[in-house]
RONUKOL-206697 format. One line per field, with one value per residue (C-alpha): residue number from 1; residue in three letters; x, y, z. Coordinates in steps of 0.25 Angstrom, whole numbers, plus 5000, padded with zeros to 4 digits. Example, Ala and Ser with C-alpha at 12.3 -4.5 7.8 and 13.67 -1.06 7.14 Angstrom:
2
i	[1|2];
aa	[ALA|SER];
X	[5049|5055];
Y	[4982|4996];
Z	[5031|5029];
This chain:
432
i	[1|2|3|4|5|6|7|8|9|10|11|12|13|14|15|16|17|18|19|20|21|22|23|24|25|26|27|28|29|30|31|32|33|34|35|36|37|38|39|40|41|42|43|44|45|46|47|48|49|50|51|52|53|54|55|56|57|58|59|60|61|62|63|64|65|66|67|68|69|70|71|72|73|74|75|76|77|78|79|80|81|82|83|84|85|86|87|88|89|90|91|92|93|94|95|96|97|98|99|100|101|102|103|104|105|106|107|108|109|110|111|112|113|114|115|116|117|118|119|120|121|122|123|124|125|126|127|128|129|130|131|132|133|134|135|136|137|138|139|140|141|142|143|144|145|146|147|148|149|150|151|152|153|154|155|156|157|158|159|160|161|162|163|164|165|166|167|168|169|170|171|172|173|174|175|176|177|178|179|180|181|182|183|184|185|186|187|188|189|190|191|192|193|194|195|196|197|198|199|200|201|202|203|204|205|206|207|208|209|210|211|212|213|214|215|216|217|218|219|220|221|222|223|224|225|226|227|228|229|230|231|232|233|234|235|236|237|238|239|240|241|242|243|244|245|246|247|248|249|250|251|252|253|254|255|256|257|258|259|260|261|262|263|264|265|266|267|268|269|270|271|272|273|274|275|276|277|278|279|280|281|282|283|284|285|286|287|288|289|290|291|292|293|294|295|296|297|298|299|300|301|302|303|304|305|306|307|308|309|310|311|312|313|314|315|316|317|318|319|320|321|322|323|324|325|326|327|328|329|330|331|332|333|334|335|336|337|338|339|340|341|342|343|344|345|346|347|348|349|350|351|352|353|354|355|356|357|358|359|360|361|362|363|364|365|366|367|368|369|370|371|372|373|374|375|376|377|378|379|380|381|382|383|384|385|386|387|388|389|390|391|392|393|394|395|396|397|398|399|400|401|402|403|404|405|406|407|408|409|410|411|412|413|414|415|416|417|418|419|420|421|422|423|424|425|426|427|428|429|430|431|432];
aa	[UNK|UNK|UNK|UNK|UNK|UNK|UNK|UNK|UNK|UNK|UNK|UNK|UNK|UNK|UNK|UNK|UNK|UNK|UNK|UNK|UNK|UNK|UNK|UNK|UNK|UNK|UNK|UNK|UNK|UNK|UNK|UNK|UNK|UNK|UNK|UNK|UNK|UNK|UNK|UNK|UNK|UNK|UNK|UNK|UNK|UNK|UNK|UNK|UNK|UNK|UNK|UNK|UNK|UNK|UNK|UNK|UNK|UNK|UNK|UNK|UNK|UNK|UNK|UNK|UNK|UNK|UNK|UNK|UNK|UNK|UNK|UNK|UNK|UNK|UNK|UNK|UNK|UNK|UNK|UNK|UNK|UNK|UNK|UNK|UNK|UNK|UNK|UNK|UNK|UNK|UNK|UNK|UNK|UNK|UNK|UNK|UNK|UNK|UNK|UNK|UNK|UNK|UNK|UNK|UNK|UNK|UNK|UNK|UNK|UNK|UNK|UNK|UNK|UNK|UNK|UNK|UNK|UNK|UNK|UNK|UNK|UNK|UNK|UNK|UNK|UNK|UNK|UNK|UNK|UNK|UNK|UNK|UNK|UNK|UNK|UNK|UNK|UNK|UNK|UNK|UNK|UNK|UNK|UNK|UNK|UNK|UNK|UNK|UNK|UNK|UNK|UNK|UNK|UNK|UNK|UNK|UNK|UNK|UNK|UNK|UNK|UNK|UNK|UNK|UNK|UNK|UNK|UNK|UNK|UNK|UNK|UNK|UNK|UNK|UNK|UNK|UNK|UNK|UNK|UNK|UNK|UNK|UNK|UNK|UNK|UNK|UNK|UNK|UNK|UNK|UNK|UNK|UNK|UNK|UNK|UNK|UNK|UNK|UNK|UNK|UNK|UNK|UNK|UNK|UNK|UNK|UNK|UNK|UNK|UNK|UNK|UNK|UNK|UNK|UNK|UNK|UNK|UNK|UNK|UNK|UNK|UNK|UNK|UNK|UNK|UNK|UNK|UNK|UNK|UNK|UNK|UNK|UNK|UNK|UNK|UNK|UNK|UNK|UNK|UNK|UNK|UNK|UNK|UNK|UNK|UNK|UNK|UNK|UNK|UNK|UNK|UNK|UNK|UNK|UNK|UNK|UNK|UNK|UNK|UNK|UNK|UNK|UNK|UNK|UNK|UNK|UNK|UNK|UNK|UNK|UNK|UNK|UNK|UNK|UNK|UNK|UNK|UNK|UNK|UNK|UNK|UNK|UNK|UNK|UNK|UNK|UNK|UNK|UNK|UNK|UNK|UNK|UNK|UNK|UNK|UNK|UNK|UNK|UNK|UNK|UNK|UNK|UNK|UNK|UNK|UNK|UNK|UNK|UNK|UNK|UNK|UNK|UNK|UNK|UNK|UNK|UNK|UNK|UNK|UNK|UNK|UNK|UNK|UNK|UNK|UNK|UNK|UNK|UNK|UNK|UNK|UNK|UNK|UNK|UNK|UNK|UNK|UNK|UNK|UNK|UNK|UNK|UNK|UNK|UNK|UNK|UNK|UNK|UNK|UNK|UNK|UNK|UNK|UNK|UNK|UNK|UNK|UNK|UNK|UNK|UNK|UNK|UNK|UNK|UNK|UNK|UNK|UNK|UNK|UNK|UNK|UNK|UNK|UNK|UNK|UNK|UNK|UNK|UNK|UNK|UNK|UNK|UNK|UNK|UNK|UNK|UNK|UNK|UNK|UNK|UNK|UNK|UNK|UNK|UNK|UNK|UNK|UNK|UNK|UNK|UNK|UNK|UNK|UNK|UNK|UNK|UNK|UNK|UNK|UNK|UNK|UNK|UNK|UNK|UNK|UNK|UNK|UNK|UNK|UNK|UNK|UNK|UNK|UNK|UNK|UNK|UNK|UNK|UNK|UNK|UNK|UNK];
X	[5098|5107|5109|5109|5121|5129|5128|5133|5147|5159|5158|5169|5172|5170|5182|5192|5185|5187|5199|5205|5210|5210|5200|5213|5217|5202|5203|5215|5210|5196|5204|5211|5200|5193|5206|5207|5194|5180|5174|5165|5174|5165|5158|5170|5176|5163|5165|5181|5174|5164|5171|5184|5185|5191|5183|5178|5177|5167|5163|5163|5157|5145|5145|5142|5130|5125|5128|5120|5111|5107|5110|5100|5088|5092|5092|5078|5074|5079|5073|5059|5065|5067|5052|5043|5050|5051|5056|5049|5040|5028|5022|5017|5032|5035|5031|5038|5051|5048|5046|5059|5067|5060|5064|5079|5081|5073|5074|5089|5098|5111|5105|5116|5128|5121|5115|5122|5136|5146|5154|5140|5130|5140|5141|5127|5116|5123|5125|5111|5106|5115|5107|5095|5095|5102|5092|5080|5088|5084|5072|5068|5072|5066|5052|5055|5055|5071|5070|5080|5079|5091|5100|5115|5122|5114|5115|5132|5130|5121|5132|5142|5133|5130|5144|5149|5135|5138|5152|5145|5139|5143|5128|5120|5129|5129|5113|5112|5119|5109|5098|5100|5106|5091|5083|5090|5087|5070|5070|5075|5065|5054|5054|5059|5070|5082|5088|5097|5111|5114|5107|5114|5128|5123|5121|5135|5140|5134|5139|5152|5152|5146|5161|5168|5164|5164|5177|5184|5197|5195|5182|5189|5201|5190|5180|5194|5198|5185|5178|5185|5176|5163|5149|5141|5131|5120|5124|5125|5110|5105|5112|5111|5094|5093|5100|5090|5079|5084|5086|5075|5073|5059|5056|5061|5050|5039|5041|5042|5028|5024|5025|5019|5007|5007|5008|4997|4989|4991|4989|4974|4969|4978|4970|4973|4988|4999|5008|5019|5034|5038|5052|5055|5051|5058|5071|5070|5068|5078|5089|5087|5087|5100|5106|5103|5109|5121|5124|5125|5133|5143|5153|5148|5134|5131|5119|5118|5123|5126|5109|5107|5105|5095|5087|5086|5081|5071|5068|5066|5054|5048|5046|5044|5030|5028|5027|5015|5008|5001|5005|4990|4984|4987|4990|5002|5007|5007|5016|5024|5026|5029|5040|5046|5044|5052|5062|5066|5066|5080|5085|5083|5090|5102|5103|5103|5113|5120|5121|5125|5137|5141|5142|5151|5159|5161|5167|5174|5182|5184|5190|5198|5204|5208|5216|5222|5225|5233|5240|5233|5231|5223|5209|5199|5184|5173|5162|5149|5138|5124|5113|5103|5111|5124|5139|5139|5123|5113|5099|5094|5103|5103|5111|5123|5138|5151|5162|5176|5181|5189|5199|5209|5215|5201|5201|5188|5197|5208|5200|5194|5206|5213|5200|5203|5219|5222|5231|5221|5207|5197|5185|5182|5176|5161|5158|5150];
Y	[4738|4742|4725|4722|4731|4727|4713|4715|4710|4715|4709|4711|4724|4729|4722|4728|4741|4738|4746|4752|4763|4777|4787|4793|4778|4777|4789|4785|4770|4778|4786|4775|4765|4778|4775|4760|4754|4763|4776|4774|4782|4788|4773|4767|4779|4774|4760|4761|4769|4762|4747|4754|4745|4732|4720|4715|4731|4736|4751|4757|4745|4749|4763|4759|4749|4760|4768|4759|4755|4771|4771|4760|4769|4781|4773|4769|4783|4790|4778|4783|4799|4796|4791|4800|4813|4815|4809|4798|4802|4796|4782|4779|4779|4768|4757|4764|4764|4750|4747|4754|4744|4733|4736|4738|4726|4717|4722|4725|4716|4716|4724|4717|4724|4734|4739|4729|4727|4738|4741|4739|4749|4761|4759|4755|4758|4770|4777|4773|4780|4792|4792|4790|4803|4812|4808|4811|4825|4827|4824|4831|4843|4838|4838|4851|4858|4862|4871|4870|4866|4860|4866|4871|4860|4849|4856|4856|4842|4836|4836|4830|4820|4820|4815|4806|4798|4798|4790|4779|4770|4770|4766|4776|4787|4789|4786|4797|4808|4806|4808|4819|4828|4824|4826|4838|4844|4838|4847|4859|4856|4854|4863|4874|4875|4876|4864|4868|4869|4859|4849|4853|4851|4840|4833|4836|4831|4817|4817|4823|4809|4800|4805|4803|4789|4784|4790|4783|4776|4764|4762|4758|4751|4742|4739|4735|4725|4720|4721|4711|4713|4724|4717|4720|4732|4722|4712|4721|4727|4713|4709|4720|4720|4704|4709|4719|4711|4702|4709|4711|4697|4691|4699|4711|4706|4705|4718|4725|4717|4724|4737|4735|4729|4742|4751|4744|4745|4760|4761|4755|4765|4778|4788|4801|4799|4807|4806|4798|4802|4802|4808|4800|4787|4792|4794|4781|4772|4780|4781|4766|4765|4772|4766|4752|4756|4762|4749|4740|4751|4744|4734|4722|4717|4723|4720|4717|4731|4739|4739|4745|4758|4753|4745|4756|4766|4755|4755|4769|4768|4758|4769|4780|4770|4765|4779|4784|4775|4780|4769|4766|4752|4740|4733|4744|4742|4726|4728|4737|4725|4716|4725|4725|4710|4709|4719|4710|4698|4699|4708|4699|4689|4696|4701|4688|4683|4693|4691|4677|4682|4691|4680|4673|4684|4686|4672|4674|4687|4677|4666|4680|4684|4669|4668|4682|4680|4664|4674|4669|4680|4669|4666|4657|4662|4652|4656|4664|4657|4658|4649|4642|4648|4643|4649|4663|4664|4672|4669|4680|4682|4696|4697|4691|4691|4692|4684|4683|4672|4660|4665|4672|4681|4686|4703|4701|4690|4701|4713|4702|4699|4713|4717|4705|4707|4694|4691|4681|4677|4668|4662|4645|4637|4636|4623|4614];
Z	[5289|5300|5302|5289|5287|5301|5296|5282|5281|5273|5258|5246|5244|5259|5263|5254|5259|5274|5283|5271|5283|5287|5281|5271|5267|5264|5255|5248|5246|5241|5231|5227|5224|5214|5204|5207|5207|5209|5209|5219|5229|5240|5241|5241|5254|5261|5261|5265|5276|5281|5280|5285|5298|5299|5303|5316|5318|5309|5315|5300|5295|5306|5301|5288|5292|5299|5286|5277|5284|5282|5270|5266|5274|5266|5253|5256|5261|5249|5238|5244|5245|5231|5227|5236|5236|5250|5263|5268|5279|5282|5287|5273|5267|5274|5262|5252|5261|5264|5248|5246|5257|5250|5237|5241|5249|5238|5223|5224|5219|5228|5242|5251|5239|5239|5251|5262|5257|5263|5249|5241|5249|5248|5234|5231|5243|5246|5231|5229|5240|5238|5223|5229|5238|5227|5216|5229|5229|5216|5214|5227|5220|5207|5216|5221|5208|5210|5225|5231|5245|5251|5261|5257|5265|5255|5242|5245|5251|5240|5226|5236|5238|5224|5221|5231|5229|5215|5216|5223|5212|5196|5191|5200|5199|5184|5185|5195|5189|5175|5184|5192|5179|5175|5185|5187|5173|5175|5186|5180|5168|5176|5186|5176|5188|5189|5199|5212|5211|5220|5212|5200|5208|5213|5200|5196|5208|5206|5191|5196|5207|5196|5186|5198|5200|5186|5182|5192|5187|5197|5190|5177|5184|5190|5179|5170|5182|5183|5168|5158|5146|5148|5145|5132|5137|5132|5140|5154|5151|5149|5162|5170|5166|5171|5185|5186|5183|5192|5204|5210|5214|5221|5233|5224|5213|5225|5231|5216|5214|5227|5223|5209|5215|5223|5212|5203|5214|5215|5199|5201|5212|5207|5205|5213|5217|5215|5200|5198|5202|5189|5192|5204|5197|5181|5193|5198|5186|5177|5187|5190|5174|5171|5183|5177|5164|5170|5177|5163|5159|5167|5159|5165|5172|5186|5196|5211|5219|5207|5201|5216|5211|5199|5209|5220|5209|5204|5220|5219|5206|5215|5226|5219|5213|5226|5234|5225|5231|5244|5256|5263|5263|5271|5258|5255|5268|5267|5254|5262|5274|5262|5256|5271|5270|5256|5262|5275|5271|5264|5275|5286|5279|5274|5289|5293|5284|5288|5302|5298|5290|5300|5309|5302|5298|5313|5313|5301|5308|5321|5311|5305|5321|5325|5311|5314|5327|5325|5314|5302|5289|5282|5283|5275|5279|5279|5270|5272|5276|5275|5284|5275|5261|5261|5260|5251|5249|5255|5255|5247|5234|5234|5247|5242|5250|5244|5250|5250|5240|5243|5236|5244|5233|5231|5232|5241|5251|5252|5255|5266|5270|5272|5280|5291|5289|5284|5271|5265|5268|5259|5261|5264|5251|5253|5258|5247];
């Protein structure tokens, strides 16, 4: 994960996020931003941080491949928290986390958006994660019967956490703060208990940060930029339905038909084994539901990054079936092997087409210092190229890049160019 994230260029958005300045410029850019064009405050400070050096020097661009690439473990780590109830610890965990990887890497729809792309994983890998372990939060106390357990430092920490997670992402915030309200008040019934404070604060916290984001002004600014004319709901369920359907893709579908054979075969020698988690799986497939319903409410058709959260709690349902099962024939462990297979497969290639546009980056920047240096403030870049694929394609479809245009008064040619100090820059026509 390490190399896939070293070799993951700057797209779009991340250059008009590069060396906005010191850490008050930050701040005040941040601030303004909330009033001009989105809520997603905190996300956006972390990405002016982290993409705040100016290429060939990329020390806070290393820091936050260093940063995802942990993040993406965690999002593992806490997708299997999420589906056993406990911390994985054993030899015999192993498939499942390799099930989990699988699943990520194969049956989501835009992985490089959403977990490779700088601008994209903050707003998308990382809220999800953040979700992910606050929903694991709750349903450890749920499992618990309401004690509580955790030290004073975590039950202050904990709601802060709660609301800067919740200003990350539009769709998964407003999903999670219905559930945790509820499996808040199942607990309570349940266990005839009544729940920790710090759970209830907590709660509030995440509504408190869900406001917070959606009542942001530069969230209505943008959407009447952007938005000429909203979509019939009809017509964005029907769209947003055939983009779910489809995103899964074939080895998404084999690794799915994997685990259902696995499950039949659990359903025809089941006999003595342990009940279903109900809530565990009624959390999954309803947060993944409302998530999904949350998305069409949006006025226009949405897919790729933003059905990350919907597919990663679909992920999570897949688990919590999978786990039941008991990890112990060789059969198991040659689906496991074939999960790893399905799981590396795009991997290696997108590290390899990585590599290869990071080489011509590189030449790209020399091309950049020679027109510098003879006093030039124009450049025209040649386009990406892909061996075997062509110019602006990649060999798996889900891994797409987004380029600067041949246009030069395009926003993305002048974020490109005010990171490399020039006055213009666009890119070559693709050879035909």
């Amino acid at each position: 994960m390490l190399a896939l994230n070293h070799y993951e260029l700057r797209w779009i958005d991340d250059y008009c996020r590069t060396a906005t300045g010191s850490f008050l410029t930050i701040v005040q850019t941040t601030w303004h931003e909330y009033f001009s064009w989105t809520g997603r405050f905190f996300a956006t400070f972390l990405t002016r941080i982290f993409l705040n050096s100016r290429p060939p020097n990329d020390f806070t661009v290393n820091l936050f491949d260093i940063a995802n690439s942990a993040v993406f473990c965690a999002y593992i780590y806490f997708i299997f928290v999420f589906a056993r109830g406990r911390r994985p610890s054993q030899f015999q965990d192993l498939p499942v986390l390799i099930l989990i990887l699988a699943l990520a890497i194969c049956s989501t729809d835009a992985p490089s958006l959403s977990i490779f792309w700088k601008t994209g994983a903050i707003n998308y890998l990382w809220a999800v994660t953040g979700e992910v372990f606050v929903l694991t939060q709750f349903l450890e106390s749920v499992d618990r019967g309401l004690e509580d357990s955790h030290s004073g430092l975590f039950k202050a920490l904990f709601p802060l956490f709660c609301f800067l997670i919740a200003t990350f992402s539009e769709n998964i915030s407003v999903t999670v703060s219905v559930v945790l309200p509820c499996l808040l008040g199942y607990a309570t019934m349940s266990s005839r208990r009544r729940a920790p404070t710090y759970l209830g604060i907590a709660a509030l916290a995440h509504l408190a940060g869900c406001i917070v984001l959606l009542i942001a002004p530069g969230n209505f600014a943008r959407l009447g930029g952007s938005v000429r004319e909203p979509k019939p709901y009809l017509v964005r369920l029907v769209g947003d339905l055939s983009h779910l359907a489809s995103t899964l893709g074939l080895h998404g579908w084999l690794v799915v038909a994997i685990v259902c054979g696995i499950l039949y075969q659990r359903r025809q020698r089941r006999k003595e084994e342990e009940r279903p988690e109900f809530l565990r799986m009624a959390t999954a497939i309803s947060t993944a539901l409302l998530s999904f319903l949350v998305m069409t409410a949006a006025p226009s058709v949405y897919g790729g990054r933003t059905a990350f959260a919907t597919e990663s709690f679909m992920i999570c349902a897949l688990a919590v079936l999978f786990s039941r099962r008991k990890i112990s024939t060789g059969r198991d462990w040659l689906i496991s092997s074939l999960c790893v297979c399905f799981a590396l497969w795009p991997l290696a290639i997108k590290l390899d087409e990585s590599i290869q546009l990071t080489q011509q980056r590189d030449a790209r920047e020399e091309l950049i210092a020679r027109a510098k240096a003879a006093g030039g403030t124009e450049v025209v870049l040649p386009p990406f190229f892909i061996r075997g694929v062509g110019y602006d394609k990649t060999r798996v479809r889900r891994w797409n890049m987004v380029e600067i245009g041949d246009i030069n008064v395009d926003w993305s040619n002048k974020c490109f160019a005010d990171t490399y100090e020039l006055s213009k820059s666009s890119r070559a026509d693709i050879p035909k």
